[in-house]
C-alpha positions in Angstrom: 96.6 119.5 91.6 100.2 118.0 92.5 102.5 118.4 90.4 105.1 115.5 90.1 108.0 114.2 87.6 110.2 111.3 86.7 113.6 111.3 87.5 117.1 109.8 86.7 117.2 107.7 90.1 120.4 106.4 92.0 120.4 102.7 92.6 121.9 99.7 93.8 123.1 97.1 91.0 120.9 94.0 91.2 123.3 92.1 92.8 124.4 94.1 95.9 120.9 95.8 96.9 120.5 93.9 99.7 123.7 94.9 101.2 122.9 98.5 100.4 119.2 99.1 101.4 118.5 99.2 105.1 115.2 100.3 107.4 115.1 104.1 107.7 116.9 106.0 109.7 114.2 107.4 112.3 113.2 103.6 113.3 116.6 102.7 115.2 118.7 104.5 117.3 122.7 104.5 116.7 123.7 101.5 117.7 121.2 99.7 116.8 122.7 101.0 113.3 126.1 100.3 114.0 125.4 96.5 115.0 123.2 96.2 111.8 125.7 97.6 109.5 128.2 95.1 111.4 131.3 95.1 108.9 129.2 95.3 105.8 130.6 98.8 104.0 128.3 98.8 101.4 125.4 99.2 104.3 123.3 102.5 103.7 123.8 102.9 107.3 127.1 104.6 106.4 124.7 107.3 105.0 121.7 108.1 106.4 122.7 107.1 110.2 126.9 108.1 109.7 126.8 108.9 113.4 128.5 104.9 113.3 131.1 105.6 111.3 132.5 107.4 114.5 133.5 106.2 118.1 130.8 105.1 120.3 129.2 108.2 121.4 130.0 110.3 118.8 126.7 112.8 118.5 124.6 112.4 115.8 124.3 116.4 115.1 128.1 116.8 115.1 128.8 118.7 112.0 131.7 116.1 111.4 128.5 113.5 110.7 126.6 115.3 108.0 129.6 116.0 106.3 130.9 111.9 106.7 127.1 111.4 105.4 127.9 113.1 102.0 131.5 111.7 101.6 129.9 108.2 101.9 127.2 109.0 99.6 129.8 110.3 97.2 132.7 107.1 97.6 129.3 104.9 97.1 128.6 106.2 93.9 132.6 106.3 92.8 133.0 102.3 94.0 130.2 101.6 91.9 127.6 100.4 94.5 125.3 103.4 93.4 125.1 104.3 90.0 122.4 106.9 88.2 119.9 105.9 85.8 120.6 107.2 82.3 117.1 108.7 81.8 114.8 109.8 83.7 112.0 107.0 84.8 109.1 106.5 87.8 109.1 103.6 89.6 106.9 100.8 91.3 108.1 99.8 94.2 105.9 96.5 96.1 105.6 95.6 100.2 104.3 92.4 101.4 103.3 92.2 105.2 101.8 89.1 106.3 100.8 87.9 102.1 99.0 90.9 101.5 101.0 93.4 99.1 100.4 97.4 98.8 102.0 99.0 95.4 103.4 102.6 95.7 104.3 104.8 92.7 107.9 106.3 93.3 107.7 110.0 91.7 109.6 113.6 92.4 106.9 116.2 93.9 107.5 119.9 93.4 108.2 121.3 97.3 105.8 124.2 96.5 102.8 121.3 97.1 103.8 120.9 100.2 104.4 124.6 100.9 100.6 125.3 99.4 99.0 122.4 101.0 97.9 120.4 98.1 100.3 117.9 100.0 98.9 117.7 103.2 100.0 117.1 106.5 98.5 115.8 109.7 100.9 116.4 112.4 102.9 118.8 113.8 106.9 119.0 112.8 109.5 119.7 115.2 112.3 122.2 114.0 115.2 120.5 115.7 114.1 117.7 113.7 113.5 119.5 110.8 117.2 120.9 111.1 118.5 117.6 111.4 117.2 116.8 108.2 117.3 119.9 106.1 121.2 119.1 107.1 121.4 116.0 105.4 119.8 116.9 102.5 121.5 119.9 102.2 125.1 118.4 102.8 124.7 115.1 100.8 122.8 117.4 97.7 120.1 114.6 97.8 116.9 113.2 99.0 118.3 109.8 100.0 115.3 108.1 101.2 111.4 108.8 100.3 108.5 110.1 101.7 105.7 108.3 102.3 102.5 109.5 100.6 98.9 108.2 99.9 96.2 109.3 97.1 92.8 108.4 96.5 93.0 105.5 93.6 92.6 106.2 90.0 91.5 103.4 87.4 94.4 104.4 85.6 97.0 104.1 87.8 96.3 101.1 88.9 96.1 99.2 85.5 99.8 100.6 85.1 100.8 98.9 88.4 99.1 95.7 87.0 100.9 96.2 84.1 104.2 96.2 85.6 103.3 94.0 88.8 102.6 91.4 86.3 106.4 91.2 85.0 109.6 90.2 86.8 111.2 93.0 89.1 114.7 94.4 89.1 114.7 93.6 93.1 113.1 91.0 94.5 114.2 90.2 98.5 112.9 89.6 102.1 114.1 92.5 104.1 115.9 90.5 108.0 114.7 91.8 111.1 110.6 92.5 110.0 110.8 89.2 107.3 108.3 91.7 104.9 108.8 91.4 101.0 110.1 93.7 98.6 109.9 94.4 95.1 110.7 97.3 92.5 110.4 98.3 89.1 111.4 100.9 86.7 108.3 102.3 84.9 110.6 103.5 81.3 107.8 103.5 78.9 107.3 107.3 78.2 103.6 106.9 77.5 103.0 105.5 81.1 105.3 108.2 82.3 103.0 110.5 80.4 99.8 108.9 81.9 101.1 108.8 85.7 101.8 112.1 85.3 98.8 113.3 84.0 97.1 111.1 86.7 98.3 113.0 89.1 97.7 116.3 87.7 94.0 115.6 88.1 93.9 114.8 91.8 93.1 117.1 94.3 95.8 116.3 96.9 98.4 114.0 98.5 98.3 112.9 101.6 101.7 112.3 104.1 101.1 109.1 105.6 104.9 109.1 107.2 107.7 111.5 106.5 106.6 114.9 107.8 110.1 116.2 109.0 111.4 114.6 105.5 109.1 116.9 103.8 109.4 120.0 105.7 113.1 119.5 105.0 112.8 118.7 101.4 110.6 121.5 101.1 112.5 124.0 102.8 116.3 123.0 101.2 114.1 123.7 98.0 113.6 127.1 99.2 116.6 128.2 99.9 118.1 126.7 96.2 115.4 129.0 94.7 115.9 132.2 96.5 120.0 131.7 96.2 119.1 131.1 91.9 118.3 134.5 90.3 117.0 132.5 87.2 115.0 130.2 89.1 112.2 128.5 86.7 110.5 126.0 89.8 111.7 123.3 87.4 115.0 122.9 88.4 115.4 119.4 90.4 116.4 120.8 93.8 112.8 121.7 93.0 111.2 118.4 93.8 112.1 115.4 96.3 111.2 111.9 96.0 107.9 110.1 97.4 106.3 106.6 97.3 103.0 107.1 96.6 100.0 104.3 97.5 96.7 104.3 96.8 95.1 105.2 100.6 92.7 101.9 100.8 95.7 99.6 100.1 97.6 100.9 103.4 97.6 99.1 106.8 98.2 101.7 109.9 98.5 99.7 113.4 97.7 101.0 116.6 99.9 103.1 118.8 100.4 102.0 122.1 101.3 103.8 124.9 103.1 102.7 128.3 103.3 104.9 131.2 106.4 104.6 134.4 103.5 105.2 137.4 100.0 105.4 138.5 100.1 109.1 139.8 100.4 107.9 143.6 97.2 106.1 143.1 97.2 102.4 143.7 96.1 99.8 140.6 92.6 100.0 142.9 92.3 103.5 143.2 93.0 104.8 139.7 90.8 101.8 137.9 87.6 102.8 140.3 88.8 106.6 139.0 88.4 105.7 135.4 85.1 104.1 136.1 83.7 107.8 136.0 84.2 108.2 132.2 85.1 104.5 130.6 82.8 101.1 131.1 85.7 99.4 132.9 85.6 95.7 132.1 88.3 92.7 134.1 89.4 90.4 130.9 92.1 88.2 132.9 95.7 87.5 132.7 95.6 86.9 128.6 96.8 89.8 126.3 93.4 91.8 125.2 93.1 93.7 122.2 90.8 96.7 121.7 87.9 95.2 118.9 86.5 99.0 117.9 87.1 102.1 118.4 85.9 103.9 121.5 87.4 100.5 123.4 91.1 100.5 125.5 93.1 97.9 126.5 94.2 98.2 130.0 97.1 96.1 131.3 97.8 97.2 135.3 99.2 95.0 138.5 98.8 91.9 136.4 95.8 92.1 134.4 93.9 93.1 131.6 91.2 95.3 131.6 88.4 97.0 128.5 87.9 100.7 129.2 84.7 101.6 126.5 84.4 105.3 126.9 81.0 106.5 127.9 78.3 107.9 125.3 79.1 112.1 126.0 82.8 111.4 126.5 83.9 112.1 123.2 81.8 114.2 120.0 81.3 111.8 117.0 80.8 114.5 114.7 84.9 116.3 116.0 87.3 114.7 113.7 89.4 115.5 116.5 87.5 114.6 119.2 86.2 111.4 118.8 89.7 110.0 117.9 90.9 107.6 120.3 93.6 109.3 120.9 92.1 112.3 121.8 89.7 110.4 124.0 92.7 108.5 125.7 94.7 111.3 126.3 92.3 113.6 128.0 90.4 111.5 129.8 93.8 108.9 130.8 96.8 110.3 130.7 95.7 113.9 131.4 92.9 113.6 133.8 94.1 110.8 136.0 98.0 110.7 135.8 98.5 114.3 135.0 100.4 113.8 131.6 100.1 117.1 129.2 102.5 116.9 126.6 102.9 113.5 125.1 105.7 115.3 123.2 107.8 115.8 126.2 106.6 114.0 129.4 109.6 111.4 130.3 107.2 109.4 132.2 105.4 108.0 129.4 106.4 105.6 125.7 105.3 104.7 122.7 104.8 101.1 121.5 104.2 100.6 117.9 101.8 97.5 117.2 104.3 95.8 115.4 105.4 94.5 118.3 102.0 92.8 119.5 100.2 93.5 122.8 103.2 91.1 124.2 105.8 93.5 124.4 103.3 96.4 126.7 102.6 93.1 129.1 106.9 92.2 129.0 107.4 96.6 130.1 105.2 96.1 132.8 106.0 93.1 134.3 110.0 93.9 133.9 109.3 96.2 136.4 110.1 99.5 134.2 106.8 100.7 133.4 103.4 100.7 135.7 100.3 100.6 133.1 100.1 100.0 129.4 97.5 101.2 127.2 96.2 99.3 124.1 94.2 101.8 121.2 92.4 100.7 118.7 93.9 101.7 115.0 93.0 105.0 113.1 92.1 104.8 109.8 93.0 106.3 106.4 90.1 107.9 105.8 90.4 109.4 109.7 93.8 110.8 108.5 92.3 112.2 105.3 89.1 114.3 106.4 91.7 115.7 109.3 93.7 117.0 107.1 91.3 117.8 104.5 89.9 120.0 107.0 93.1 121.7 107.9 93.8 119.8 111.5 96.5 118.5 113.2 96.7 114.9 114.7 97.1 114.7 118.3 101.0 113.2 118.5 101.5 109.3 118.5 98.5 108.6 116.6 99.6 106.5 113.9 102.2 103.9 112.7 102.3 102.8 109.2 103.8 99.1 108.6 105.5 98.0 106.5 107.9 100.3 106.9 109.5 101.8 103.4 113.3 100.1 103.0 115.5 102.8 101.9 118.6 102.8 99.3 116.5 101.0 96.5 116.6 104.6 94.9 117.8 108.3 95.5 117.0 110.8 94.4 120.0 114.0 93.5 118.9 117.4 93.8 121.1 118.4 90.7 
């Protein structure tokens, strides 16, 4: 049963939130940051992407950056632009993509659930990645921006979020760039703070939707507060880090596109008569072609679109693994005809989040930069769920989660 609890949060004043909050930091690269953050000094960018408040160039592992990360964080709170709740509270914090909203819970969960597995994972973590991380949480003392998490919905939890949905927010903003809504509340009422914890008590498990390395970094800082405290009770704050929780059927995951740089020294010819052998290979014309169920590819080579429907035997319905798309795509594609093993590693292959529509894998092509793209067709929650129910690990680049969570409306402190 997870165990989770309130906490005294870190926050924006109403009136300069949206010059604090900002997308998180794994979604743009550095100067992508630095143009964003512009001269705006109250951007969170000065915290969670401090590589910009260098030269051009500066590396975003120099030790000089983790360090700047945690003086920011600290001169933010000094000017004023964060300040700490006086008690501690949850919070509901409200995205709108496209008119349709998803509510997540914003709670602390004790790092020992993810260490035990009642918070479960579906992919694989990388420990460079994880270091980078564990870094800035260790040197900024704080959790600065949230894991994403998903449950199975309870009755009661969601007439709470009613509850609170139903009154006027302490934020309230479009986010620029992605034009999605946001929205947050602070849940004081200590009998709803009672009941969302007990709520929780009585699951059986949270799921990470996005924020693996966030979590094995949380989760190991957390570790090492514990074995360096001789009095260590597992309720001290370093104890927990912070988490937006949404119930799993509210969630919208897109698909995950890939876009390769050649053909293998086959010719467009030559490597779609190769793929006849395990896909129903289908010409759709010049117009952008999206996959319509699973089992079906989009195909965009020399011009066109093609469907690819893998063939009954291809793929095992009953492998949670197996029948993924995914899977199915990346042995019978990318592994069998262009000889790409490691989707982790191989420089001769992207990743196109949906977001960006089926326009931006025709635009890579036809530039010229890339050779093929390949459209899937989305996972689903409950995909992600009996997965890691069952102990697996997602093949990488199988989901993205929009909207994306905004971070800076609240942090959490490890003290």
């Amino acid at each position: 049963m997870p165990r989770i609890k309130p906490f005294r949060g870190i926050r924006p004043p109403r009136e300069l939130v949206e010059l604090v909050e900002s997308r998180p930091y794994d979604v743009l690269e550095s100067e992508e940051a630095r143009a964003e953050a512009g001269t705006n000094e109250k951007s969170l960018y000065h915290i969670i992407k401090p590589e910009i408040n260098f030269p051009e160039g500066t590396s975003e592992y120099d030790p000089r950056v983790y360090e700047s990360g945690a003086e920011q964080f600290r001169l933010f709170q000094e000017k004023g632009w964060l300040k700490k709740d006086a008690e501690e509270n949850y919070y509901l914090y409200a995205q709108t993509m496209n008119g349709r909203p998803q509510y997540g819970l914003v709670v602390c969960c004790h790092t020992e659930d993810y260490q035990n597995g009642v918070i479960k994972k579906h992919e694989l973590t990388r420990r460079d990645k994880e270091e980078d991380r564990m870094k800035h949480v260790r040197n900024t003392n704080a959790n600065i921006e949230p894991v994403f998490l998903a449950y199975k919905e309870r009755p009661a939890l969601a007439a709470i979020i009613e509850k609170y949905a139903a009154t006027e927010p302490v934020y309230d903003f479009i986010a620029p760039i992605d034009g999605f809504g946001h929205q947050f509340w602070i849940i004081s009422d200590e009998q709803d703070k009672a009941t969302i914890t007990a709520e929780f008590a009585a699951m059986d498990a949270l799921y990470i939707a996005d924020g693996h390395h966030r979590s094995a970094a949380a989760a190991l800082v957390g570790a090492e507060r514990a074995a360096a405290n001789p009095n260590n009770t597992g309720d001290e704050e370093y104890n927990f880090y912070m988490a937006v929780c949404f119930p799993a059927q509210q969630l919208t995951i897109l698909d995950y596109n890939r876009v390769v740089k050649d053909l293998n020294g086959q010719t467009p010819a030559e490597f779609l008569a190769a793929l006849d052998e395990d896909f129903v290979v289908e010409k759709k014309g010049e117009e952008c072609y999206k996959p319509q169920a699973a089992h079906e590819f989009s195909l965009y080579v020399d011009g066109c679109w093609y469907s690819l429907t893998a063939r009954p035997g291809t793929y095992a319905d009953a492998d949670p693994i197996g029948c993924l798309d995914v899977d199915i795509s990346s042995r019978l594609i990318l592994d069998k005809r262009l000889g790409i093993t490691d989707l982790r590693s191989d420089k001769r292959i992207d990743f196109v989040g949906g977001l960006r529509g089926l326009g931006e894998l025709k635009r890579r092509v036809d530039s010229g930069e890339m050779q093929m793209a390949l459209a899937l067709y989305p996972v689903s929650m409950k995909q992600i769920m009996d997965i890691a129910d069952n102990g697996l690990i997602m093949p990488p680049k199988a989901t993205w989660f929009e909207p994306k969570l905004r971070s800076g409306l609240v942090i959490h402190s490890l003290d």
